[in-house]
N, C-alpha and C positions, 0 to 999 in steps of 0.2 A: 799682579805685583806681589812679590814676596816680600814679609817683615824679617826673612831670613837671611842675615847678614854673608857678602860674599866671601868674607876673609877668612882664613881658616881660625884666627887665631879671635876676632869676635864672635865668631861662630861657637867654641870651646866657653867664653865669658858667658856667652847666653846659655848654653847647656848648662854647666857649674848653677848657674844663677838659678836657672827654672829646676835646678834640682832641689837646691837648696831653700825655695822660697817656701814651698806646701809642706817641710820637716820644721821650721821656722814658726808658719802658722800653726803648726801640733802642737809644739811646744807651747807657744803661748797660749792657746785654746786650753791646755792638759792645765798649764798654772792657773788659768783665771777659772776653771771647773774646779780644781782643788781648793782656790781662797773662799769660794762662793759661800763658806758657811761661816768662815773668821773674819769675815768682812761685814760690818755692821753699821748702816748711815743713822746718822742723823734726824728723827722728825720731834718736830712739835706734835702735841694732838691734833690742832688743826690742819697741820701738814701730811699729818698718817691720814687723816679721814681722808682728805683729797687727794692723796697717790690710793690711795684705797690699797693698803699694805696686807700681803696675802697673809693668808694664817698661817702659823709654825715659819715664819721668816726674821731671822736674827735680826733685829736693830737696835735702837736706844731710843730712847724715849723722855725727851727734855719739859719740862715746864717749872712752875709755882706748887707747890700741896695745897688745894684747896682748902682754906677754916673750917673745920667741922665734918672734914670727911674720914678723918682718922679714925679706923674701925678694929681692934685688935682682938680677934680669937682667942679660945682658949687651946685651940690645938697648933698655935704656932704663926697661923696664918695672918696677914695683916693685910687689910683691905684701905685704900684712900684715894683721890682722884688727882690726877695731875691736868694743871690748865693754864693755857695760853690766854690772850684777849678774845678769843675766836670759838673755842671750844676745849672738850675736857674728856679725860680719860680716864676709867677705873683702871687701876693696877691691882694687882695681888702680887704678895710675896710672902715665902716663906720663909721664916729666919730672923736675925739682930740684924734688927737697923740699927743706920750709924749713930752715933751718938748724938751728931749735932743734925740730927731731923726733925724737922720742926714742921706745924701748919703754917703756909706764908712764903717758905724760902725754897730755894729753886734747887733742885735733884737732876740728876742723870740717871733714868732706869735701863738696862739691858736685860733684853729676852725677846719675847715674841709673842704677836695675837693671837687668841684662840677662837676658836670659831664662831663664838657670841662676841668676837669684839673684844673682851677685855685681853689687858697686858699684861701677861705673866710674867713679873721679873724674876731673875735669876739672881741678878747683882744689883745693888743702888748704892750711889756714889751721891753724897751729902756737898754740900759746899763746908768751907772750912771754916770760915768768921763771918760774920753778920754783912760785910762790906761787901764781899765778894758774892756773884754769880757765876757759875758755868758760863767758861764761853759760849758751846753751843745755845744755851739758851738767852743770852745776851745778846748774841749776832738775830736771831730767832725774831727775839721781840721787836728789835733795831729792823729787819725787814720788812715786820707787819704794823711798823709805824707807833709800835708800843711802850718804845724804850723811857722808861724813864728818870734815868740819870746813870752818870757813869761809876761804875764797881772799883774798889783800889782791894789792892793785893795781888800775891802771887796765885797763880793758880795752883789752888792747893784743894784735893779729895780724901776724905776719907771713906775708905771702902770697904761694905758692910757685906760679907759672903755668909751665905746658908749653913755656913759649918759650924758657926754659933761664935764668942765673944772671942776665939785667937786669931780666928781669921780675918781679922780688921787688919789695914796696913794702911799708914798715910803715905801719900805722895805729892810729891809738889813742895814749893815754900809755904812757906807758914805767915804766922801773924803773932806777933806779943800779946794779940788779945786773949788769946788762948788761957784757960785758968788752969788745964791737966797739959804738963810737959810730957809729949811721949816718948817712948824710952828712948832710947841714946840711939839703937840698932834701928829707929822709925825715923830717925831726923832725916831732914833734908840735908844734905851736905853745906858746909860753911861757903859762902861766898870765897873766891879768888884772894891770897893774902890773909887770909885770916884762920885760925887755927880754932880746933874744934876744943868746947868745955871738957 
């Protein structure tokens, strides 16, 4: 019994078809090998420990700053631990943190583990006002049964790059609580209807 159709003209759909399907799979194969290294998930520490996240592999890396682990070099480096209810992670980074980084309040680091384990960030993205948390680490804690009350604000970061104090950029809404207005060219855009200062 043939799955080879008798008609000439299904005959032709299928050939097109099984031409078409394995230039199709390439393609997608070829984009998803391409994104492999600007595609960056999501862990907590206790989530990186339990995917057991290989080393030199992009991701982010969400928690709290733990009290008392803020450790700043003098050659630039800044050492401190980020921790979930479950477990905790040294990070290193080199460069100006954001501004509003604090022991206590919740971060996004992006980089990758090095072979002893620690997280070398590249970039850390602060929360913007005392109210707010990172989603991802909000949704995070809210999984492992840790949440403990809900965050108001816009989601708003500011973001602290290696290249020293110009390479800060907010994004996101803000908050009045704010005591430094950033410049005009930082603002979020006005709400709908409403014209900018």
């Amino acid at each position: 019994m043939s799955f080879w159709p008798k008609s000439r003209k299904a005959r032709r759909r299928l050939t097109i078809l099984l031409a078409i399907a394995p230039v199709l799979a390439l393609a997608v194969g070829l984009a998803l090998y391409g994104l492999r290294d600007s595609i960056s998930l999501f862990y907590t520490p206790a989530q990186a420990q339990e995917a057991k996240v290989a080393a030199g592999r992009k991701v982010q890396l969400g928690g709290l700053v733990q009290h008392g682990s803020v450790v700043k070099h003098p050659d630039g480096n800044v050492e401190f631990v980020v921790a979930d209810q479950k477990a905790t992670a040294k990070v290193v980074y080199h460069g100006d943190l954001p501004d509003l980084f604090r022991e206590g309040q919740g971060i996004v680091a992006e980089g990758s583990f090095n072979a002893q384990g620690v997280f070398e960030a590249k970039l850390v993205l602060a929360k913007h006002d005392e109210r707010y948390m990172p989603r991802e680490v909000s949704k995070a804690l809210k999984e492992q049964g840790e949440w403990r009350g809900e965050g108001a604000g816009a989601p708003a970061y500011v973001k602290s790059s290696p290249q020293g104090g110009g390479g800060r950029e907010a994004t996101g809404g803000g908050s009045s609580a704010d005591s430094a207005t950033p410049p005009s060219d930082l603002r979020s855009p006005p709400p709908r209807g409403e014209d900018r200062p």
